[in-house]
C-alpha positions in Angstrom: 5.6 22.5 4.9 5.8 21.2 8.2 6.3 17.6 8.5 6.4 14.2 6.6 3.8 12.1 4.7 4.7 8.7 5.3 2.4 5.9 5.5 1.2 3.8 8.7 1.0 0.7 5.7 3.1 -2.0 6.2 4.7 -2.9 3.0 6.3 -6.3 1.4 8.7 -5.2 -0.8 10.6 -8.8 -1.0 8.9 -10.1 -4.3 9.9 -6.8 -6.3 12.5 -4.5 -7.7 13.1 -1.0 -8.1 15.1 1.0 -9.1 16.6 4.1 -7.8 18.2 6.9 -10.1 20.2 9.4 -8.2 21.9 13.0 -9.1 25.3 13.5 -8.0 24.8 17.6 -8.2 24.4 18.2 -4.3 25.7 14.8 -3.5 25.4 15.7 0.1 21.7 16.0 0.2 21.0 13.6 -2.3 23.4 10.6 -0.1 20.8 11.2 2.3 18.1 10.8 0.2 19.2 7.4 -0.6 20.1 6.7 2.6 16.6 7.0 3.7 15.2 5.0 0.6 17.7 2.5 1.2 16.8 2.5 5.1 13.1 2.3 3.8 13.8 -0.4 1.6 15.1 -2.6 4.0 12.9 -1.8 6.4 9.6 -3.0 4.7 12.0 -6.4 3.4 13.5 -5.4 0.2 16.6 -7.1 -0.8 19.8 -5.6 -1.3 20.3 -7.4 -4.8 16.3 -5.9 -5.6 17.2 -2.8 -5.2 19.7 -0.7 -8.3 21.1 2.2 -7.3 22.4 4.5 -10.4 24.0 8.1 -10.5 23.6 10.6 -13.0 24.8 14.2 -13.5 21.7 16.2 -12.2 18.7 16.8 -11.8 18.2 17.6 -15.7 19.6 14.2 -16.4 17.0 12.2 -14.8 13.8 12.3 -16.9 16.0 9.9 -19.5 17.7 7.5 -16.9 14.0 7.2 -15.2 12.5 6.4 -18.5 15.3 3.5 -19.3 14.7 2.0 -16.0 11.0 1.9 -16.2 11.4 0.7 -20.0 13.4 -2.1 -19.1 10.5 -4.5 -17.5 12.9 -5.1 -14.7 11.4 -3.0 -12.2 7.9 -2.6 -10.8 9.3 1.4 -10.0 11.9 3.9 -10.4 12.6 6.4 -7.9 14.5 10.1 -8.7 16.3 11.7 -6.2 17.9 15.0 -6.4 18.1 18.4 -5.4 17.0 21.8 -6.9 17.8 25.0 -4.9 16.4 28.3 -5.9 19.1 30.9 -7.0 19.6 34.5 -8.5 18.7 33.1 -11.7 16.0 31.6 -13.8 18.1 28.1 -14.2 16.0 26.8 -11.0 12.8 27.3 -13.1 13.9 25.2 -16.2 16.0 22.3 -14.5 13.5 21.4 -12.0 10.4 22.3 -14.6 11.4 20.5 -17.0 12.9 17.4 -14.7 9.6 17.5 -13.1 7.3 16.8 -16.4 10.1 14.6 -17.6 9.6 12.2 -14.9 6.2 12.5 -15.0 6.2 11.7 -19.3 8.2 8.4 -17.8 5.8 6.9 -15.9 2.9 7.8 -17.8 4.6 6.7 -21.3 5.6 3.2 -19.1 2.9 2.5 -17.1 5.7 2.0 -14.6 5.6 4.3 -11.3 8.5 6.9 -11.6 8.4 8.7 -8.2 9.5 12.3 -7.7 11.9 12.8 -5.2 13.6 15.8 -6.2 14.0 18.5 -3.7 13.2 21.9 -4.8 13.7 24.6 -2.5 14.1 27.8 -2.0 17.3 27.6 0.3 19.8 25.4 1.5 18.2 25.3 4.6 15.3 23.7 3.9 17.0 21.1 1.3 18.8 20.2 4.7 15.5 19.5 6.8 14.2 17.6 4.3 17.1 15.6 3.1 17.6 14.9 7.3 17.8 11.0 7.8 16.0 12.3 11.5 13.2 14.8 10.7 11.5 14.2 7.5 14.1 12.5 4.6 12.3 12.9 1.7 14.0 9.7 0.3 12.3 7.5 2.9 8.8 9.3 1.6 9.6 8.5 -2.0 10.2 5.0 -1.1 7.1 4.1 1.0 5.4 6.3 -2.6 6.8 4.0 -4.9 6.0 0.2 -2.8 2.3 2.2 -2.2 2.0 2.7 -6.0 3.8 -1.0 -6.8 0.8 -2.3 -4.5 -1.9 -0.2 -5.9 -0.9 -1.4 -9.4 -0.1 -4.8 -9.3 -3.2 -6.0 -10.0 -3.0 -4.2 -13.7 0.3 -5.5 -14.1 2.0 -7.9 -16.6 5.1 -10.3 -14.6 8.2 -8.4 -15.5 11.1 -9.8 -17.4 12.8 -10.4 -13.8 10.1 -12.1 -12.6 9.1 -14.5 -15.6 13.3 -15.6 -15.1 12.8 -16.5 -11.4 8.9 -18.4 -12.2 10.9 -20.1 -15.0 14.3 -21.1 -13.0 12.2 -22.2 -10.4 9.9 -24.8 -13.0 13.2 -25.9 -14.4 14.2 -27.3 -10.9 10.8 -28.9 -10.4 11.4 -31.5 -12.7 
């Protein structure tokens, strides 16, 4: 693979929330990763207090924490982050296999965009070039994925619990 695939769109992500589930197995690589969703985030006008960053165990552990986010009708997209790399045994195969088609059950069971941004590679290496806040931070990508996929979708989309609280606040102070 040899380079990134982010976006020349310009995106407003002021009027939503999403949130972000992150392993702590690799933390290294995976701080970077939200570093350059949070970096993303900011940069197309999300909110700090928009944006939930949780940690979890591992990569295994994501499919659940994805599909609790996405539940909750408080964000328009959950983002998974983590990192998978190859080893002498089969264990590559099952965690990022199975956390793979987890996420993906998620977001189709939701209707809610669950983006994969798991790394899974073959060496440590190449977890570092694309975890790199510089070159092509895979975290960034996943961001610009999920405010592509908020946009594509809103028009299918029912107001979220956050976002009926903030329409009815703002009626109560209208009066």
């Amino acid at each position: 693979m040899t380079g990134s695939q982010t976006t020349e769109s310009s995106f407003d992500a002021s009027p939503w929330r999403v949130a972000i589930v992150a392993a702590r197995f690799n933390e290294g690589l995976v701080s970077q990763l939200i570093d350059g969703a949070t970096r993303a985030w900011r940069a197309h006008g999300g909110a700090e207090d928009q944006l939930n960053v949780q940690r979890v165990p591992g990569a295994f552990e994501l499919p659940l924490a994805a599909l609790k986010f996405a539940a909750s009708g408080e964000y328009q997209a959950v983002i998974a982050l983590g990192c998978v790399i190859r080893g002498d045994t089969p264990h590559f195969e099952y965690v990022a296999g199975e956390c793979a088609r987890g996420l993906m059950d998620a977001g189709l069971a939701t209707g809610v965009p669950v983006i994969f941004g798991v790394l899974t590679t073959e060496t440590q290496a190449q977890a570092e070039e694309r975890a790199d806040l510089g070159r092509m931070n895979k975290g960034r990508e996943s961001m610009e994925a999920a405010l592509e996929m908020i946009e594509l979708l809103a028009p299918f989309s029912a107001p979220t619990k956050a976002a009926r609280g903030k329409r009815a606040a703002g009626k109560q102070g209208r009066r």
